[in-house]
Backbone as CSV, one residue per row, in Angstrom:
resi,resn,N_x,N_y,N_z,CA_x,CA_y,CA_z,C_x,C_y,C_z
1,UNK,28.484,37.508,132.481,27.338,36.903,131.782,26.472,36.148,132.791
2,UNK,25.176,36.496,132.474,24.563,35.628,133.687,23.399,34.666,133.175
3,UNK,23.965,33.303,133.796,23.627,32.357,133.379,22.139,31.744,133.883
4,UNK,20.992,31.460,132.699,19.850,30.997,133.423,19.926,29.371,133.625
5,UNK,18.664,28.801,133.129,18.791,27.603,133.417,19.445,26.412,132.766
6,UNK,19.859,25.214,132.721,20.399,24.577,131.982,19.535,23.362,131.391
7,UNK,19.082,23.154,130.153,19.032,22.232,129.634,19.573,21.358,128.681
8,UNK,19.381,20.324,128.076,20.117,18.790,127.226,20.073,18.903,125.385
9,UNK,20.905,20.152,125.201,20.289,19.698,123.197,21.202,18.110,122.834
10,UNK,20.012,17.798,121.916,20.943,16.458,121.404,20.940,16.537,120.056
11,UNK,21.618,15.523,119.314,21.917,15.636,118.121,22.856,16.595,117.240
12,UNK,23.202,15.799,116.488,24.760,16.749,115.998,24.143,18.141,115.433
13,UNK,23.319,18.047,114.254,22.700,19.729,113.821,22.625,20.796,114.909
14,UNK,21.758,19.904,116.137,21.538,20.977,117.225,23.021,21.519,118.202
15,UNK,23.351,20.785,118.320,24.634,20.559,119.370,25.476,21.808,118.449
16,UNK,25.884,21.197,116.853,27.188,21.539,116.557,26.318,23.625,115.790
17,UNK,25.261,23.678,115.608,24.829,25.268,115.406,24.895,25.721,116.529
18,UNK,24.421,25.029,117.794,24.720,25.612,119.070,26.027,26.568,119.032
19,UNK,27.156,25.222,118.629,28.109,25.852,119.221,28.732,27.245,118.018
20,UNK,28.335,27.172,117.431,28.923,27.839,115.965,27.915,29.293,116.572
21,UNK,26.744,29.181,116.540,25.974,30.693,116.791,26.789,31.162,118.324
22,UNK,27.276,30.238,119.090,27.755,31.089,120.383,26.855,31.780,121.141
23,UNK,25.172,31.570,120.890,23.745,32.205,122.003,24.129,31.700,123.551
24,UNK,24.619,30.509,123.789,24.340,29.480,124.304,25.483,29.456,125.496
25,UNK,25.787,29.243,126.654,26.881,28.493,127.525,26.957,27.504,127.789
26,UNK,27.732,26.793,127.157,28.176,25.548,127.641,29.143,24.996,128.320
27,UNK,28.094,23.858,129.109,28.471,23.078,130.527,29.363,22.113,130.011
28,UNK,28.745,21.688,129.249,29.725,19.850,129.152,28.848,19.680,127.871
29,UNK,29.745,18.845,127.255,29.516,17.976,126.108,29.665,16.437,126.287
30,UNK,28.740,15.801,125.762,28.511,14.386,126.288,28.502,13.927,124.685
31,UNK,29.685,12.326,125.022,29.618,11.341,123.830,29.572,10.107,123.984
32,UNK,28.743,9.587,123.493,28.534,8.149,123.702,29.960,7.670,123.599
33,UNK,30.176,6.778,124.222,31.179,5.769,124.867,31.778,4.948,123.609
34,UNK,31.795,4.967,122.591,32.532,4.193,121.534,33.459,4.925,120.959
35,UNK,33.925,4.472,119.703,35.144,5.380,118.721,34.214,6.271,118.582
36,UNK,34.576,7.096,118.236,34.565,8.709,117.722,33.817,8.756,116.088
37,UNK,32.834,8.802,115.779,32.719,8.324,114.133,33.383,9.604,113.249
38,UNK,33.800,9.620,112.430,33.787,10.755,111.591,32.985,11.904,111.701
39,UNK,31.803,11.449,111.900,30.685,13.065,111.368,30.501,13.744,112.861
40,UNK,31.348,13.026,113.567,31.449,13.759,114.977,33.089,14.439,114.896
41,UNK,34.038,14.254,114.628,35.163,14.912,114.397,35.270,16.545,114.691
42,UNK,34.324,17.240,113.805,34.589,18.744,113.308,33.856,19.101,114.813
43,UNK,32.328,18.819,115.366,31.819,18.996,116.154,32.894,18.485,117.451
44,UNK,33.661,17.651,117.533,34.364,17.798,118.628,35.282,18.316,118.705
45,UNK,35.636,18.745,117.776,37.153,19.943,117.712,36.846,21.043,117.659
46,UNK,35.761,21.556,117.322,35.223,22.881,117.433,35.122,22.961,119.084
47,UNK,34.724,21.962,119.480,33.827,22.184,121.223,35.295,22.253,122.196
48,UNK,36.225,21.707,122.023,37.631,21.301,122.337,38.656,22.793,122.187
49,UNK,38.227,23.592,120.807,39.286,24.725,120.488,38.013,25.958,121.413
50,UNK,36.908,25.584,121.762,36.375,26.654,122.524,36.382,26.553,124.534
51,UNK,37.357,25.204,124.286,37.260,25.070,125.662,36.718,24.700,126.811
52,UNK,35.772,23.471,126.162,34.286,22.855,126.792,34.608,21.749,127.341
53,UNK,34.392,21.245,128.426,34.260,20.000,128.893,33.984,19.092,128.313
54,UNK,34.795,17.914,127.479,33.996,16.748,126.964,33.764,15.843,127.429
55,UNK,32.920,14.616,127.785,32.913,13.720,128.599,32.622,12.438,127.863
56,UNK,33.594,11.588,128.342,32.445,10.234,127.232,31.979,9.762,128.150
57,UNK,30.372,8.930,128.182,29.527,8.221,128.593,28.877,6.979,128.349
58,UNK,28.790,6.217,128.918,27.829,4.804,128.162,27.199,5.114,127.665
59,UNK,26.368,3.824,127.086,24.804,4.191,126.068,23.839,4.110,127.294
60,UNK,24.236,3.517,128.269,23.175,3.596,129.557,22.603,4.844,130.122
61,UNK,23.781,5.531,129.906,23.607,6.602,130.572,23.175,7.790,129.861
62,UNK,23.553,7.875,128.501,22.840,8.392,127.750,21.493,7.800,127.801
63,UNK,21.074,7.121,127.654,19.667,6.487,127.890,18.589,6.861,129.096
64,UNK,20.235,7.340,130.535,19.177,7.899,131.182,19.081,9.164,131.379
65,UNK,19.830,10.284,130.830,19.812,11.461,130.576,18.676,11.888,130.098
66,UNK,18.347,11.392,128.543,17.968,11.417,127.719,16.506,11.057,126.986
67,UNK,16.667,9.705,127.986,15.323,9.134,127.229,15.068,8.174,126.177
68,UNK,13.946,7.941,125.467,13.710,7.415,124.104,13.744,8.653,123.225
69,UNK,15.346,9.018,122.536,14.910,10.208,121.768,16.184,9.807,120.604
70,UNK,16.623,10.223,119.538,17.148,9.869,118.329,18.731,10.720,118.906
71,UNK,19.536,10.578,119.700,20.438,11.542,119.867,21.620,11.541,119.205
72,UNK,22.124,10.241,118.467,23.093,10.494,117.894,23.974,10.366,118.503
73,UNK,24.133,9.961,119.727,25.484,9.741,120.203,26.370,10.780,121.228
74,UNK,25.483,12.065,120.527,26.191,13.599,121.150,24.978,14.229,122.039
75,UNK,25.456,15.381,122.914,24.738,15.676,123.550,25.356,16.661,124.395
76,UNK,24.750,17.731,124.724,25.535,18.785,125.338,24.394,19.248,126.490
77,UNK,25.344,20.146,127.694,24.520,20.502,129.059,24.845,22.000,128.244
78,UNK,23.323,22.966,128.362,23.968,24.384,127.571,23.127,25.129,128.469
79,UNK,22.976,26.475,128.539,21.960,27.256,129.155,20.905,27.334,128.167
80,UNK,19.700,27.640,129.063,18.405,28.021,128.590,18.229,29.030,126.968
81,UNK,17.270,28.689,126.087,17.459,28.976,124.450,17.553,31.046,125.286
82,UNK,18.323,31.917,124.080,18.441,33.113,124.967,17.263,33.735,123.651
83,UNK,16.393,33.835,124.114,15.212,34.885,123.131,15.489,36.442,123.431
84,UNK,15.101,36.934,122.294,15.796,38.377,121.708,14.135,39.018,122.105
85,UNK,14.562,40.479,122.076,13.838,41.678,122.532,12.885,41.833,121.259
86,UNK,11.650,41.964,121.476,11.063,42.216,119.592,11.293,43.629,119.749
87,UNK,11.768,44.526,120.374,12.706,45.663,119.903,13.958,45.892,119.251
88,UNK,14.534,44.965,119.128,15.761,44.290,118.772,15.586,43.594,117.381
89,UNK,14.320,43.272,117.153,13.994,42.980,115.476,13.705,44.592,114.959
90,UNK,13.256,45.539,115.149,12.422,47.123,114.850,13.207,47.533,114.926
91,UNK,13.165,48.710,114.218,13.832,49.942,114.564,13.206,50.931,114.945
92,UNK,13.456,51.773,115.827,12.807,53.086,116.805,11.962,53.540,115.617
93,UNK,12.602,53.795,114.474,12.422,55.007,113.594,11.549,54.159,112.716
94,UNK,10.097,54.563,112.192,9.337,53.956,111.241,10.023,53.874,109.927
95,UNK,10.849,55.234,109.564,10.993,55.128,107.979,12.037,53.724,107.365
96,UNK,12.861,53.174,109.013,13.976,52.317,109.039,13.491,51.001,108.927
97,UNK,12.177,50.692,108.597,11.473,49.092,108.416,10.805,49.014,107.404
98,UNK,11.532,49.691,106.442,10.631,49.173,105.161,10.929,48.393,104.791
99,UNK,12.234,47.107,105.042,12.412,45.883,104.393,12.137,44.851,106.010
100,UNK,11.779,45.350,107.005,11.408,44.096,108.138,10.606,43.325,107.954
101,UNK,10.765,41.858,107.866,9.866,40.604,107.962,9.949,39.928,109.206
102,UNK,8.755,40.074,109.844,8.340,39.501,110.746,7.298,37.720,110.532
103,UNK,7.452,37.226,111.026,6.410,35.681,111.317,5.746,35.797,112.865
104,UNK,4.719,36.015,112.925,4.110,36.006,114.411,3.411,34.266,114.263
105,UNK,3.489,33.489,115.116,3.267,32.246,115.669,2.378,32.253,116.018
106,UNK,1.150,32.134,116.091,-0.011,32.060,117.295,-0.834,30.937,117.534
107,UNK,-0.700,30.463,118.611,-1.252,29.145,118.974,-0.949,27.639,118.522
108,UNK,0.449,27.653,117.766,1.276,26.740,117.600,1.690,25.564,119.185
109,UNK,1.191,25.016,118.567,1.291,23.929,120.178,2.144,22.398,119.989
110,UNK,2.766,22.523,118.460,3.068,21.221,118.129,4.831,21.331,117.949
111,UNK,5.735,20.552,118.548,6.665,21.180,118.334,7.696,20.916,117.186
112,UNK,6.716,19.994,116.715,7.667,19.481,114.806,7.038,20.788,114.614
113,UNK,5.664,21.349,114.457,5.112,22.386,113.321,6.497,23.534,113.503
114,UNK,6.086,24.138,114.721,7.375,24.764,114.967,8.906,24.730,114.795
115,UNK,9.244,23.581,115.216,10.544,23.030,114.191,11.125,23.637,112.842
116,UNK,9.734,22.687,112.045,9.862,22.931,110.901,9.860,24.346,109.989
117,UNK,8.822,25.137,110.945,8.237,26.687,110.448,9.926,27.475,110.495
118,UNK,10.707,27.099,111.933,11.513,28.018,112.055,12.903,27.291,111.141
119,UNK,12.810,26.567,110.623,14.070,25.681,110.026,14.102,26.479,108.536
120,UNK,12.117,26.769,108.123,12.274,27.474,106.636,12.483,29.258,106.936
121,UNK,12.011,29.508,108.005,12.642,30.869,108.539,14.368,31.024,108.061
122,UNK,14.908,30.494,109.127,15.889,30.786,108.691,16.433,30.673,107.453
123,UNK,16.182,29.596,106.716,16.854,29.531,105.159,16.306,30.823,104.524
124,UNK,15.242,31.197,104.796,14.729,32.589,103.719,15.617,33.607,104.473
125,UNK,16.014,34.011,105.570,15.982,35.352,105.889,14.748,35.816,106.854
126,UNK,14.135,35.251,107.357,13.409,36.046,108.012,13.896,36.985,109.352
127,UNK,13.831,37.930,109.430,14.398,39.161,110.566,13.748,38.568,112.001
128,UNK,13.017,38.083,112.463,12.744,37.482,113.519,11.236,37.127,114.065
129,UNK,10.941,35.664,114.498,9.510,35.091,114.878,9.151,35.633,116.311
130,UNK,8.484,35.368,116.206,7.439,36.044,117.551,6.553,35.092,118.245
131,UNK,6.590,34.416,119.620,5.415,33.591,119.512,4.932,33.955,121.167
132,UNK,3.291,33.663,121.556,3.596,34.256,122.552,3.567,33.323,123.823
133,UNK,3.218,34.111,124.875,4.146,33.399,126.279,3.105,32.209,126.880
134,UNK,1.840,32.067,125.986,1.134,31.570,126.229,0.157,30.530,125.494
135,UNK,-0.112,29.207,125.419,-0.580,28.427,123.953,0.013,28.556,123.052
136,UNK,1.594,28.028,123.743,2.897,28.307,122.713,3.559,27.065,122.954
137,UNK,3.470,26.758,122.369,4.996,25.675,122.500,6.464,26.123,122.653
138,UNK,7.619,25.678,123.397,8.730,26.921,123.922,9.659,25.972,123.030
139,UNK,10.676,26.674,122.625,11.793,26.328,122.137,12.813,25.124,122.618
140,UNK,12.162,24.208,122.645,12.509,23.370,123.801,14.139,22.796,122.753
141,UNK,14.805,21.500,123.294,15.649,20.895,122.505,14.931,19.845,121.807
142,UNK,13.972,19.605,121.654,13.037,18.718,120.764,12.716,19.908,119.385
143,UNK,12.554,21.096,119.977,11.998,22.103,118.776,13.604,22.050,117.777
144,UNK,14.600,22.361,118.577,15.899,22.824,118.040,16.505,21.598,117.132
145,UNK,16.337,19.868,117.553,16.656,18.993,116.623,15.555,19.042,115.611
146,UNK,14.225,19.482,115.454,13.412,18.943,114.435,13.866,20.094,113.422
147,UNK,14.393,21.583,113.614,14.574,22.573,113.272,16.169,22.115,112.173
148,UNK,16.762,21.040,113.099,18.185,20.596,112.459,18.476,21.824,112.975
149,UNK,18.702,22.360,114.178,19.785,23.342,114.702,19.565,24.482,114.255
150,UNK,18.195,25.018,113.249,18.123,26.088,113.021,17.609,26.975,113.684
151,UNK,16.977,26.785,115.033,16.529,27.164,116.206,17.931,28.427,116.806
152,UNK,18.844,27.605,116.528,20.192,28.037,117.711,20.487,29.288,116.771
153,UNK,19.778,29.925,115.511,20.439,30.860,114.685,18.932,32.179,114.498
154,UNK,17.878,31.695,114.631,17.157,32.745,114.425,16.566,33.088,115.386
155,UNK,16.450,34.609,115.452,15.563,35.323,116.355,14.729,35.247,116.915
156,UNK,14.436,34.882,118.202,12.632,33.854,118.644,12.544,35.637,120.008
157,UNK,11.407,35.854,120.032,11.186,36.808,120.694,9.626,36.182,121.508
158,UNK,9.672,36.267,123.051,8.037,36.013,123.458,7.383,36.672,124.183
159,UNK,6.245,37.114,123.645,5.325,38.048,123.859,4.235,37.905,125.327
160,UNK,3.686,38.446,125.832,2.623,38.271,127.189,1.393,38.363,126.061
161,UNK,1.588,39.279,124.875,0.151,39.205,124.454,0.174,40.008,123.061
162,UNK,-0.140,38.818,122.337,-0.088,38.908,120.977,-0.768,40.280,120.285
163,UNK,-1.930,40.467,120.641,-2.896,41.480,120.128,-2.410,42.439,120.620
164,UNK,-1.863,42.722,121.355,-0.450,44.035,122.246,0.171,44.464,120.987
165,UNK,1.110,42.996,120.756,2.329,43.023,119.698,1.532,43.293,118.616
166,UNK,0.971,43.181,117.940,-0.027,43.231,116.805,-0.157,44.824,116.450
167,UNK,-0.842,45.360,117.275,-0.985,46.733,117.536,0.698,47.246,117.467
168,UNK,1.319,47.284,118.431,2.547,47.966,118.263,3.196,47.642,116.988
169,UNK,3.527,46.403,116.091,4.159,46.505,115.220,3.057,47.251,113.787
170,UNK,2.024,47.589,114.291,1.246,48.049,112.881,1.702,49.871,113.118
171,UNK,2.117,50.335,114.191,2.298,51.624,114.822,3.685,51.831,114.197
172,UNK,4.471,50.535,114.258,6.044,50.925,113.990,6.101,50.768,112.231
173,UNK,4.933,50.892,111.625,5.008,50.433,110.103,5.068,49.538,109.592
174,UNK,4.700,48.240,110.056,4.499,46.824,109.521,2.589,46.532,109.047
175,UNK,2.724,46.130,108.276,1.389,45.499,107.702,1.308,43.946,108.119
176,UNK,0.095,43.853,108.357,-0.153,42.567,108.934,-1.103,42.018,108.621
177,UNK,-0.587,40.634,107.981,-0.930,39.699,107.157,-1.182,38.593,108.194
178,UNK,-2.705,37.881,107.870,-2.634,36.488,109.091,-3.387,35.878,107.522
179,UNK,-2.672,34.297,108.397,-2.897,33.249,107.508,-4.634,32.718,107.631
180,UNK,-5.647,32.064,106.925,-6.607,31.940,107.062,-7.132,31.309,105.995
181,UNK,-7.433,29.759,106.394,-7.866,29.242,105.145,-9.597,29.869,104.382
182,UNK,-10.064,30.546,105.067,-11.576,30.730,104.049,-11.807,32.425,103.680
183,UNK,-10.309,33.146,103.816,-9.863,34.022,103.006,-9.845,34.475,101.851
184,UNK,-10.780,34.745,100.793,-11.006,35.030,99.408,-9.255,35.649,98.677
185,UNK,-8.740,36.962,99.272,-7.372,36.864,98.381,-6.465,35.566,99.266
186,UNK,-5.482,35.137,97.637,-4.930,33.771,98.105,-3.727,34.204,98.191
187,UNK,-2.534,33.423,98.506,-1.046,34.576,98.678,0.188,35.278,97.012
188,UNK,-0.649,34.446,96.305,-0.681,34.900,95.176,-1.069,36.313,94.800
189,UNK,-1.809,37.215,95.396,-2.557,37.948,94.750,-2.407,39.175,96.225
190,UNK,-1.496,38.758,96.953,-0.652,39.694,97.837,0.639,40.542,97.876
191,UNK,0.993,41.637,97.992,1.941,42.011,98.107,2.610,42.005,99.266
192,UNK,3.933,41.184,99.147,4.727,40.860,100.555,5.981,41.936,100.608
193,UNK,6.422,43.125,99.831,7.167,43.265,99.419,7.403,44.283,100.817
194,UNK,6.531,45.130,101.025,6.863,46.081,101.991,7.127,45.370,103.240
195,UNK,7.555,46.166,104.730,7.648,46.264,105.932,6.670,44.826,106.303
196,UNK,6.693,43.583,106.612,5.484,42.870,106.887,5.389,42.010,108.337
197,UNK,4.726,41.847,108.725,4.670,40.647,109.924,3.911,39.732,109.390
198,UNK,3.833,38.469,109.224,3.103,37.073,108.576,2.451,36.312,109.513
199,UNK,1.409,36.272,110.376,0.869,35.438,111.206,0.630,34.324,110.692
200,UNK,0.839,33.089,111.274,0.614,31.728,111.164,0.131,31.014,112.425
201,UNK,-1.157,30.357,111.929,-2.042,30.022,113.279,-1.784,28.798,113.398
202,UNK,-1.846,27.989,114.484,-2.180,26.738,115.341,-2.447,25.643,114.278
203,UNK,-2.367,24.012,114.791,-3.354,23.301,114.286,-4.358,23.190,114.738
204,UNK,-5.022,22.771,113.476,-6.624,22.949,114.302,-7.398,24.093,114.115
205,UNK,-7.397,24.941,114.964,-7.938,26.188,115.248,-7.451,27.335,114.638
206,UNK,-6.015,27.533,114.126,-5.835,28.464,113.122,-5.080,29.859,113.859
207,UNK,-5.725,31.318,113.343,-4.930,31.892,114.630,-6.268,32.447,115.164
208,UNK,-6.108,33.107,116.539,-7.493,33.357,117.283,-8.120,34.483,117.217
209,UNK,-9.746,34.073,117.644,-10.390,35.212,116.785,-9.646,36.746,117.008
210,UNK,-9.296,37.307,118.421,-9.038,38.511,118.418,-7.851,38.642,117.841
211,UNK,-6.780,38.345,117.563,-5.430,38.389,116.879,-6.220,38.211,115.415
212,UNK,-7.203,37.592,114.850,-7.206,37.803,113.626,-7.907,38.625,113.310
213,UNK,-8.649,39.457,114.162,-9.832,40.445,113.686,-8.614,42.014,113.825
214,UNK,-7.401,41.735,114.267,-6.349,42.585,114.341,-5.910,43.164,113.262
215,UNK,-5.647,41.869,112.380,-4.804,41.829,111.481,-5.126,42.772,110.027
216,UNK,-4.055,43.599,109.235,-4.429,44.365,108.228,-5.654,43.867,106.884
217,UNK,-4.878,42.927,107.084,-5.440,41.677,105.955,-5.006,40.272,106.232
218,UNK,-6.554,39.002,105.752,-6.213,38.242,105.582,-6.798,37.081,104.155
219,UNK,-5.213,36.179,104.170,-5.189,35.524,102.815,-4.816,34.171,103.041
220,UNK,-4.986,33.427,101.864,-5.069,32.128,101.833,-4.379,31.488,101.082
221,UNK,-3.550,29.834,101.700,-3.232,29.068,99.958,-4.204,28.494,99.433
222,UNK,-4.272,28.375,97.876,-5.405,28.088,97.317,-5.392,26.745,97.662
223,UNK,-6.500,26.158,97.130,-6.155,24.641,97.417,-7.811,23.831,96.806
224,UNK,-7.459,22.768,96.332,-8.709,21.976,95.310,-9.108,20.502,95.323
225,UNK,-8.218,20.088,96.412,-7.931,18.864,96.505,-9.081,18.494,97.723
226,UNK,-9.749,17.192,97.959,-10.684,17.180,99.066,-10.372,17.343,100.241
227,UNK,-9.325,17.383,100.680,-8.993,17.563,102.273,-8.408,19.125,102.252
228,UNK,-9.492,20.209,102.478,-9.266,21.462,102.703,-8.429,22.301,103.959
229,UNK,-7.181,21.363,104.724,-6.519,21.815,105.220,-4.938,21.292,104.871
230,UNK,-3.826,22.548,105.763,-2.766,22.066,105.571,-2.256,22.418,106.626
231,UNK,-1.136,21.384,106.963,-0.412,21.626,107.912,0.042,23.024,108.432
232,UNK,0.129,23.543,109.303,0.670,24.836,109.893,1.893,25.144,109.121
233,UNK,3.122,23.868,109.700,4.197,24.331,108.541,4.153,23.740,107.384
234,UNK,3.436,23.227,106.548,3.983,23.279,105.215,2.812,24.661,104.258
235,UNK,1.841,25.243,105.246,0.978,26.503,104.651,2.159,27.576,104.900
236,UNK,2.566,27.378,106.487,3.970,28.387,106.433,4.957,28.525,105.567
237,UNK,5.576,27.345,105.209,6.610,27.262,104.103,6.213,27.815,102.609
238,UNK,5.066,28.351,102.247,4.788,28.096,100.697,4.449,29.889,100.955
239,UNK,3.706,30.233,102.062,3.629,31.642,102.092,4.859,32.045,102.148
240,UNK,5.758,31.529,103.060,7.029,32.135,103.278,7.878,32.265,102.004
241,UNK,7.874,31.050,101.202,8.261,31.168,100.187,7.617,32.078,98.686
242,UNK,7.049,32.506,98.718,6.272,32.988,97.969,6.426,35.081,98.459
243,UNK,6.641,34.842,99.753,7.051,36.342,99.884,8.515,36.383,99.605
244,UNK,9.337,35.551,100.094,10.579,35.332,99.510,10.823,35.904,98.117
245,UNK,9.845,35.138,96.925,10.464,35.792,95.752,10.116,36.747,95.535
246,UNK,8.715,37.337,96.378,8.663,38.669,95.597,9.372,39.954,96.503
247,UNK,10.398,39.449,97.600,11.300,40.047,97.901,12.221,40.399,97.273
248,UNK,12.912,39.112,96.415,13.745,39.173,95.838,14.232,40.044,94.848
């Protein structure tokens, strides 16, 4: 196995999915220097029956590892997040993606939005996100605690160039849907049911013009209230959810 670079997840969600998905190699496990609390128990016996270095440490030193960041006490040295092939979400064969759901990311720069987008990913099922290599925010261990560790379980694939990927997944039989607030159909009045990829744009700026002039179709959440925007992830969460049931 060959190992890239090493960085610091903290927090028990992140630490203890780390170790449960098995993406990851781990160096050492770091615990703050006091008793052991309970809700650390399972997470240290799991890390212990796989054979990991545990180490206890001051709070100093956690402090200087670490930073000003919410860690919980735990903290692990792991290799670099391992992102999957977006060939590896597809199948060769067009007729074999009539149930693939894709989320393409574009221009997401915030790394709660992201967090959060990929935390409701995974609870639905989504087959795997896409974001690209560039005016991206990376999967950092800040993305993976806001995610609560749901980072360490779903498919993150990164692209050189979105409007590339765009094109190829409309070739392999995916329809492509980008998010867009001044979109006349709203996601209500969409069918999510087939083969799909779901673009979700940036704050701010949304997704960009050439990636959206790509796209099969685009739709909107309705909305009536005076402040005519919404967050990246909570517009993500309600589309996502909303193709969800009519998956179901």
């Amino acid at each position: 196995m060959k190992l890239g670079k090493s960085e610091i997840l903290y927090g028990i969600h992140p630490v203890f999915e780390a170790l449960t998905a098995a993406h990851r190699h781990f160096y050492e496990l770091f615990i703050e220097n006091k008793q052991t609390p309970r809700r650390l128990e399972r997470l240290v016996a799991l890390a212990a029956s796989k054979k990991i270095s545990i180490k206890k440490i001051k709070s100093t030193e956690f402090n200087a590892i670490l930073g000003d960041c919410v860690h919980q006490g735990i903290a692990a040295k792991v290799s670099s997040y391992p992102f999957t092939a977006i060939d590896d979400m597809i199948a060769p064969d067009k007729s074999a993606n009539s149930k693939v759901w894709l989320l393409l990311l574009d221009n997401i720069q915030d790394p709660h939005n992201l967090g959060a987008i990929l935390r409701t990913a995974s609870c639905i099922g989504v087959d795997g996100v896409v974001i690209p290599k560039d005016r991206s925010v990376s999967p950092t261990p800040a993305v993976s605690k806001v995610s609560a560790g749901a980072l360490e379980h779903v498919k993150l694939a990164r692209v050189n160039n979105m409007v590339r990927t765009v094109n190829m997944l409309k070739e392999s039989g995916l329809w492509i849907i980008g998010m867009d607030q001044h979109a006349k159909p709203s996601i209500y009045e969409s069918d999510f049911t087939g083969p799909v990829a779901m673009v979700i744009g940036g704050e701010g700026k949304g997704i960009r013009p050439l990636v959206k002039r790509n796209c099969d179709m685009l739709i909107s959440v309705p909305q009536v209230g005076p402040i005519q925007s919404l967050n990246a992830s909570v517009a993500g969460a309600i589309v996502m959810y909303e193709a969800f049931r009519q998956r179901q």
